[in-house]
C-alpha positions in Angstrom: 65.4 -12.2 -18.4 62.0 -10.6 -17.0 62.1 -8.3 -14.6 60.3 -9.5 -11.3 56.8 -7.9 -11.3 54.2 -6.6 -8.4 51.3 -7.9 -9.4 47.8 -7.1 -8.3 45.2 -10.7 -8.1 41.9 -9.5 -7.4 39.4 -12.7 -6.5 35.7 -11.9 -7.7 33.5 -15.0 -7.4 30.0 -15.1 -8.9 28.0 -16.4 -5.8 27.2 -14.2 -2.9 24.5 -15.4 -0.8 24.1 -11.6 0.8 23.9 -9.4 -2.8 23.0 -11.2 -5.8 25.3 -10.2 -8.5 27.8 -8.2 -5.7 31.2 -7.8 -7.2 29.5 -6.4 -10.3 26.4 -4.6 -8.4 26.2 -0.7 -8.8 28.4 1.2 -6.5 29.1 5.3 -6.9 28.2 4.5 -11.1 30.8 1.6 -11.5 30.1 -2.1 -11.1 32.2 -2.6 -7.5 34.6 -4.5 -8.9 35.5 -1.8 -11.0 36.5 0.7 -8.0 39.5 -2.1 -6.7 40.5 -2.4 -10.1 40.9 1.5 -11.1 42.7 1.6 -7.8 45.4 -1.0 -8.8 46.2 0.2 -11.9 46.5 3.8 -10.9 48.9 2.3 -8.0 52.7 3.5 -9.8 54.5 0.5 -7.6 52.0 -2.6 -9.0 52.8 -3.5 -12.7 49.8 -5.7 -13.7 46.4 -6.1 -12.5 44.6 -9.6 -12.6 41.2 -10.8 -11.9 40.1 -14.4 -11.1 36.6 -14.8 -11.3 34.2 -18.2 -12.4 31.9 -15.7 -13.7 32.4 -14.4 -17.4 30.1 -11.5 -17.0 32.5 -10.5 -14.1 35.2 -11.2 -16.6 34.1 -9.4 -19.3 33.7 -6.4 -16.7 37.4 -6.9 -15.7 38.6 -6.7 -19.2 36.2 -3.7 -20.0 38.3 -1.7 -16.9 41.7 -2.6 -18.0 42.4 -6.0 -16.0 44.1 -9.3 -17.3 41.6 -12.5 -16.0 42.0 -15.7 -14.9 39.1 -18.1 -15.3 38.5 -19.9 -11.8 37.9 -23.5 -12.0 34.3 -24.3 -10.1 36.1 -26.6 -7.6 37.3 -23.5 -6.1 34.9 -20.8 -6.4 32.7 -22.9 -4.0 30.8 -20.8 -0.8 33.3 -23.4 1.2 36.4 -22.0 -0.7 39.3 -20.2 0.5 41.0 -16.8 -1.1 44.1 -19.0 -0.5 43.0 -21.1 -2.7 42.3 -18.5 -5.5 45.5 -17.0 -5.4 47.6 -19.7 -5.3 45.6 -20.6 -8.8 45.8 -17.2 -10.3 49.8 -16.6 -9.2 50.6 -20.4 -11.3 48.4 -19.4 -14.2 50.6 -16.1 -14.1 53.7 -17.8 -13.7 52.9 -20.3 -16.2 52.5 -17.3 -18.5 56.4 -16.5 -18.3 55.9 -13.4 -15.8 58.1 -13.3 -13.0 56.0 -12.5 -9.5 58.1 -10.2 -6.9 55.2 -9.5 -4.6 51.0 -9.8 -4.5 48.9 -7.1 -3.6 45.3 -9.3 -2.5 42.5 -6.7 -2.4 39.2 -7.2 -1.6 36.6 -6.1 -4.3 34.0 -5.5 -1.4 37.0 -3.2 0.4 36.0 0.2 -2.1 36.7 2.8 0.1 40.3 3.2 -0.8 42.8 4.7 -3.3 45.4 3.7 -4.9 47.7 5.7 -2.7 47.1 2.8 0.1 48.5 0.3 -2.4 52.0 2.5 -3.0 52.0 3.7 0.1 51.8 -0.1 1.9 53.9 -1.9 -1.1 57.0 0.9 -0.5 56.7 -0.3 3.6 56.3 -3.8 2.5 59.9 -3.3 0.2 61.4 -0.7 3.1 61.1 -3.3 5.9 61.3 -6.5 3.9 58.2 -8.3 4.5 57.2 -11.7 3.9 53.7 -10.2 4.5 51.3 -7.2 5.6 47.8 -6.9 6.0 45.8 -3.6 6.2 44.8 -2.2 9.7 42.8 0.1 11.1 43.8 1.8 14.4 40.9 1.4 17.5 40.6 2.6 20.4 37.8 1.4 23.5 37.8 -2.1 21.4 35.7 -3.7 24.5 34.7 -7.2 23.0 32.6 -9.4 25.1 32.3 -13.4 24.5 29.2 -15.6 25.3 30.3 -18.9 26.7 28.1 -22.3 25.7 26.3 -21.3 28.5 24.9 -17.9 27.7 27.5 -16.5 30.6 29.2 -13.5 28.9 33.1 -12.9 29.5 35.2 -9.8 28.6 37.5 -10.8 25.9 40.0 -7.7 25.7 40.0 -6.1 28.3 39.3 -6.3 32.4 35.6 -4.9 33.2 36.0 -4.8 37.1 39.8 -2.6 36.4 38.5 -0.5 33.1 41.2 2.4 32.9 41.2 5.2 30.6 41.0 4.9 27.5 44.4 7.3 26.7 46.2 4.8 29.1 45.2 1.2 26.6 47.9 0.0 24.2 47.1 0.6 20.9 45.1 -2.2 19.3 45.1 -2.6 15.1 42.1 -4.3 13.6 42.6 -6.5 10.6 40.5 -4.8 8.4 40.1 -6.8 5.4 41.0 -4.0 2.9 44.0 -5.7 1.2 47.2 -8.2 1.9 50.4 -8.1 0.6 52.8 -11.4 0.3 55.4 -13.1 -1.6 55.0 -16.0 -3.8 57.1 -18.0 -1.4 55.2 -16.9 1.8 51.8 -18.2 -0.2 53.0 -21.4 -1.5 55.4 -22.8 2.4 52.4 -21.4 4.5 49.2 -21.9 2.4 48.2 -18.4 3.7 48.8 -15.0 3.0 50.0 -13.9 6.1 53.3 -15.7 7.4 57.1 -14.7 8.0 58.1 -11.2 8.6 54.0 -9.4 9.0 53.7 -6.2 9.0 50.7 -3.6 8.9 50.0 -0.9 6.6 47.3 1.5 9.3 44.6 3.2 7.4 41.7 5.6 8.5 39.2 3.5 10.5 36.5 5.1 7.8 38.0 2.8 5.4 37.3 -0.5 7.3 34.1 -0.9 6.6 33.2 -4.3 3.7 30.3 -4.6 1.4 28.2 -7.9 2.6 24.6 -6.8 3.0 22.3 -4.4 0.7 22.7 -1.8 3.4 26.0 -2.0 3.3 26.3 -0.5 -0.7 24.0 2.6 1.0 26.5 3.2 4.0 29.9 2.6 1.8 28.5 5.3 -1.2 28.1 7.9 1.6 31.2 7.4 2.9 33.0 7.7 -0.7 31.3 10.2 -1.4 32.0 12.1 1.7 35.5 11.0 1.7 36.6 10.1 -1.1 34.6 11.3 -4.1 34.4 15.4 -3.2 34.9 17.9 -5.3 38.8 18.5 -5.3 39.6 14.5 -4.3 39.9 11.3 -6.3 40.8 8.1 -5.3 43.8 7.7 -7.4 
């Protein structure tokens, strides 16, 4: 019998109304897609690395970096589509392969500013506490969020303006940073979501919050790998 396997599924759809051509756009000399897979397969705790994509020239990238892919069927690689969706596809095309899934590590391609460390680090918490779940979290402090009602009126959302406080007296607050999940096959297929169960957080710096959607957005990420990440003496293994 196969041993049970963490497995990485990384979802890299062709459209992107925001970047033509994103998940394979240039980012630090790699296509972006590139950098999340690198990271996985330098991770020691995750086994195999997959990516679903509708795109064969994001496929052909995959398997030029050392990824396993998944064709995505069009029905679900839609603007109107979830990463649900995508997952639950890749883990029964996996599973239909004879591999046995212990746990899924869901990163987000446009999430580079990470290592692989992050994975091992948040898959050994995930194991040590016995999640059904975890998403990665940034801590913030002074998170003042207004909302506009239908109105135009604007309300504070998180905190009380007229009784403001110090901002070493606030509870912490973690923000869902988009970077990567983690979750079981079971907690996936019951809840139809990646989060449900036992959640936890794995807490990264807040430097590495920050997603690729907008052209800017490859110019700010690149100076912060670089600065970070990318330095003489570091890696992002």
């Amino acid at each position: 019998m196969k041993m049970a396997e963490n497995i990485a599924i990384i979802l890299a759809r062709g459209g992107s109304q925001g970047i033509p051509g994103k998940n394979i756009a240039t980012f630090c000399g790699k296509p972006l897609v590139a950098w999340t897979i690198e990271h996985s397969l330098d991770a020691q705790h995750i086994d195999s690395v997959w990516v679903s994509s509708d795109d064969t020239n994001i496929l052909n990238v995959a398997k030029e970096y050392g990824a396993e892919v998944i064709p995505r069927p069009s029905h679900i690689s839609g603007d109107t589509a979830s990463s649900e969706s995508g997952w639950l596809h890749a883990l029964k095309y996996i599973q239909e392969t004879g591999r046995s899934v212990k746990l899924i590590v869901g990163p987000q391609c446009t999430s580079p500013v990470r290592s692989s460390v992050d994975f091992d680090g948040a898959i050994q918490h995930f194991i040590e506490q016995n999640l059904d779940s975890l998403f990665s979290a940034s801590l913030v402090t002074d998170f003042n969020i207004w909302k506009p009602s239908a109105d135009g009126q604007l309300s504070s959302y998180t905190y009380d303006y007229k009784n403001r406080g110090r901002r070493q007296e606030k509870p912490d607050q973690f923000l869902e940073n988009g970077s990567f999940w983690i979750f079981t096959p079971d907690c996936i297929q019951s809840h139809n979501n990646r989060l449900g169960g036992k959640i936890g957080i794995w807490e990264m710096e807040l430097w590495k919050s920050f997603q690729i959607d907008e052209p800017s957005d490859l110019t700010f990420c690149e100076a912060l790998m670089n600065s970070f990440l990318l330095n003489e003496g570091c890696s992002t293994k």
